[in-house]
N, C-alpha and C positions, 0 to 999 in steps of 0.2 A: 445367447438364447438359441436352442434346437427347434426346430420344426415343431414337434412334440410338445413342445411348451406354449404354444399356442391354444389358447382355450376360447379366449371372450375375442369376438368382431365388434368393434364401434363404429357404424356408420354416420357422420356427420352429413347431414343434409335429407331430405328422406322425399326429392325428387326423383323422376321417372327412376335413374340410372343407380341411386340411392336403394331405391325399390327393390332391383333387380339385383344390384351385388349381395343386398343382406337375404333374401330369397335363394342365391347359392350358395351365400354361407351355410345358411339354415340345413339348407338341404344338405351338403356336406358335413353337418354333423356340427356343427359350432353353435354356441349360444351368442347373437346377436341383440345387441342393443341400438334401438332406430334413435339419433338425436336431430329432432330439429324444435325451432324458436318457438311456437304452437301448437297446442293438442290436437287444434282441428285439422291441422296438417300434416298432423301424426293420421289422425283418426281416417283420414281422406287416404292416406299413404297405405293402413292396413288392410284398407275395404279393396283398393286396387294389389297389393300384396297375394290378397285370398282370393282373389279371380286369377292371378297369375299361376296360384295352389290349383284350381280349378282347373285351369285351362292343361293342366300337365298332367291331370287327370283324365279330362277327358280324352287327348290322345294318346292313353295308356304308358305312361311315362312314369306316374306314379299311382299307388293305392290312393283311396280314399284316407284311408286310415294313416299312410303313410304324409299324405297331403297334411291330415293335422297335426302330426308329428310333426312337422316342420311349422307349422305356424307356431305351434308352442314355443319355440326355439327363439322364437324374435319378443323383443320385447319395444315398447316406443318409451319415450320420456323426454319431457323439457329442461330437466336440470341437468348442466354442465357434469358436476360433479360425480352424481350419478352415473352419470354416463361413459364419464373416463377415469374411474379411480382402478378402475381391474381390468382397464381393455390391455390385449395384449399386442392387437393389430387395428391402424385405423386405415379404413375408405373415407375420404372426403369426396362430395358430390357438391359444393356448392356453386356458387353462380363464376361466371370463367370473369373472376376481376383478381388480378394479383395480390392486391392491398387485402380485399378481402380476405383470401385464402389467405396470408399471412396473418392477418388480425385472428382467424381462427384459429391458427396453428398454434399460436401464440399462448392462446388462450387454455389450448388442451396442454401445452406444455407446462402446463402449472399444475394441472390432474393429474393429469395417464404420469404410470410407473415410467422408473428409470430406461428399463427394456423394451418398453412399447415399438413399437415399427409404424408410421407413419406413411403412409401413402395419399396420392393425390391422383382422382378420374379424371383431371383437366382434359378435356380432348381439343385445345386449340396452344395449350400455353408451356413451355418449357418447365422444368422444377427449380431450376437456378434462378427462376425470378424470385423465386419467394423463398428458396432454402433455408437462406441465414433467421426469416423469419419465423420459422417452424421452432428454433432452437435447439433441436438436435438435427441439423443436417445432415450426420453422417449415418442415421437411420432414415432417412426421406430418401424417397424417388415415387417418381409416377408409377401408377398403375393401374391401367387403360381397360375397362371392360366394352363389348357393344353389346347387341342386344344377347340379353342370356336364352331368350325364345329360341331361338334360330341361329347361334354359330356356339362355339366355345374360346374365339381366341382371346387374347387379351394381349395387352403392348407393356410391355416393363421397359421405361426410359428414364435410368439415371443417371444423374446431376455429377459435374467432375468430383464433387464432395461427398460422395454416395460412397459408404465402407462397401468391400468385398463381400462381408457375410451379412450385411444387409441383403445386396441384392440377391446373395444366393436362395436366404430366406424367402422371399419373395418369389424365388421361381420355385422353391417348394412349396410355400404354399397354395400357387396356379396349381400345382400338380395335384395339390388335394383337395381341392376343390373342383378337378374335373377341367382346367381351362390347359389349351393348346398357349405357351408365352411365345412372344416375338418379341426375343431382348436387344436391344438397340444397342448398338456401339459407340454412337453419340447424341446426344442432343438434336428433334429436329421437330420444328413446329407442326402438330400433325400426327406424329408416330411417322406410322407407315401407309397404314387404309384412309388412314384419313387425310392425311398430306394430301392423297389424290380424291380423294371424298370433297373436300372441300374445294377446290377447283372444279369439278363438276357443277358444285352446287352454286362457284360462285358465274359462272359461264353459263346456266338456267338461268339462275336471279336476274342478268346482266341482257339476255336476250329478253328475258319477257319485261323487265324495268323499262327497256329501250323499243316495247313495244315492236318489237323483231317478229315475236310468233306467238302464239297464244297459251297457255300454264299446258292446255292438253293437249296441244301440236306439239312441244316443246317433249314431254313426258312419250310423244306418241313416238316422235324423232330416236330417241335413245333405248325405250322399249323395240322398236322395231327393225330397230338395226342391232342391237346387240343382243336380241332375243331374253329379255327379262321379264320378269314378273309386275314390276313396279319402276317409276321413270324418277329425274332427280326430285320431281313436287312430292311424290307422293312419300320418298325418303325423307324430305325435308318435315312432312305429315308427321310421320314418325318418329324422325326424333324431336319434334315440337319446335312450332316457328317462333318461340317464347325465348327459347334457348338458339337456335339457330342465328336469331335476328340480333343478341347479346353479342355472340363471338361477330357478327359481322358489323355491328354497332362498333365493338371494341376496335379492330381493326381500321376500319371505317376512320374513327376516330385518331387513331396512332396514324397512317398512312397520311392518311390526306389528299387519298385517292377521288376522286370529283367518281369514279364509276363505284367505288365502295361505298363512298359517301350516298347514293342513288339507289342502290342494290338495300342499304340500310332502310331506307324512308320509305322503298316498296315492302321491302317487312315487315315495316313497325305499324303499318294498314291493319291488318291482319291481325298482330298483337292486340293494337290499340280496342279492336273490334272484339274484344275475346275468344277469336275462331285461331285456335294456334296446333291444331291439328288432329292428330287419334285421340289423344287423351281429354280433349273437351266435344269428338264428337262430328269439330269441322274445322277444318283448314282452306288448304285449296282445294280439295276434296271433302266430300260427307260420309260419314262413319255411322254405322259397320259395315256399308256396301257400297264403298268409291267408284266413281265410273272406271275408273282406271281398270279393273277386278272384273269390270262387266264383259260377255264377248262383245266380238266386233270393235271394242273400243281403238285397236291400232287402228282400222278400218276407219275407221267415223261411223258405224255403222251400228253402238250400242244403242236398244230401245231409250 
């Protein structure tokens, strides 16, 4: 398969990052199909889709008109079938459990054409966990998006079993879709940004779990010596402490680290509470004006 013969995107899953790849798709000219278990989390998925349309509007990025061209472009639906009988490239977004994602891959491998290209967003887990289970391993490999508001890169890391012209495929199709690739040489839990994303985040969790310093001392510490915008809490806001608190549950789990295992059960606070970050509103912060955001806040000094 060419480049060129990519037409239909199938997004499995149609959380935050779900959101976000089929919103580039879109936008780069492809007809996307959103699949997840529920309409109302389809319906939830489009309403936050069209404010993402919005938001690139309003900083002059796109037309109005051009905004709705790309909504059109996306479609949602709960049937398998539908969904992957004409994809020609999939994004999986699901939850970071290997079983899972194999179980789904499985699943689409009985749909999607012979040619289809297979991809996975995991941002904590390898592709060789779950390769064999995809069924065509030699078109699988990860393919890593962050936020598409605010950077373009994306991480392509595949699996020893990853054909040649798969992954070339895939770094053609970063390129037409606008993303800068960072193609990895081997295998590593993480990629690259996130490798050290995640040590950060788990080095927060671990100071404020251990009651060391406080979520906005902690935030105040790393904004103010490395001169940022935003500190590890308020990143963890971002990408949702729902998902955050999974990859470090998982881990947590596999390790049998007594500080992972602690780092978890301060997350799952939070979870358990429904405050899991930007997208419901509140996390460790409140949404759409975090103190973090406020002046004076490295100071101590916001009203």
């Amino acid at each position: 398969m060419k480049i060129d013969d990519i037409r239909q995107v199938l997004i499995i899953g149609s959380g935050t990052m779900g959101q976000q790849i089929g919103f580039q798709c879109a936008l780069s000219g492809y007809d996307v199909a959103l699949y997840d278990m529920e309409q109302g989390i389809l319906d939830n998925a489009m309403d936050r889709i069209n404010r993402l349309a919005n938001s690139f509007v309003s900083d002059g990025r796109l037309t109005k008109e051009a905004a709705e061209e790309v909504m059109e472009k996306i479609r949602t639906t709960i049937d398998a079938e539908d969904a992957g009988k004409k994809a020609d490239f999939v994004s999986e977004s699901v939850p970071e459990d290997p079983e899972l994602k194999g179980r789904v891959f499985a699943q689409f491998n009985k749909i999607c054409p012979a040619h289809t290209i297979f991809t996975t967003n995991t941002s904590s887990l390898i592709p060789s966990m779950f390769a064999e289970a995809t069924g065509r391993p030699g078109r699988f490999a990860a393919f890593h998006f962050h936020d598409v508001r605010f950077n373009n890169i994306v991480d392509i890391m595949p699996h020893p079993g990853t054909s040649h012209e798969t992954l070339e495929l895939i770094k053609a199709f970063a390129d037409r879709i606008g993303q800068v690739a960072i193609v990895l040489q081997k295998e590593n839990f993480g990629y690259v940004f996130n490798a050290m994303l995640m040590e950060l985040m788990k080095s927060a969790q671990s100071l404020a779990a251990n009651n060391v310093a406080s979520i906005e001392d902690i935030d105040r510490a790393w904004m103010g010596v490395m001169h940022t915008q935003v500190g590890p809490f308020g990143i963890m806001d971002s990408i949702g402490l729902d998902t955050v608190w999974k990859v470090t549950d998982y881990w947590a789990n596999i390790l049998k680290d007594p500080q992972a295992i602690a780092n978890a059960a301060f997350m799952k606070k939070y979870v358990d509470a429904g405050n899991v970050g930007v997208k419901t509103g509140k996390g460790f912060y409140s949404y759409p004006a975090p103190a973090f955001g406020e002046p004076g806040f490295i100071e101590g000094k916001q009203s």
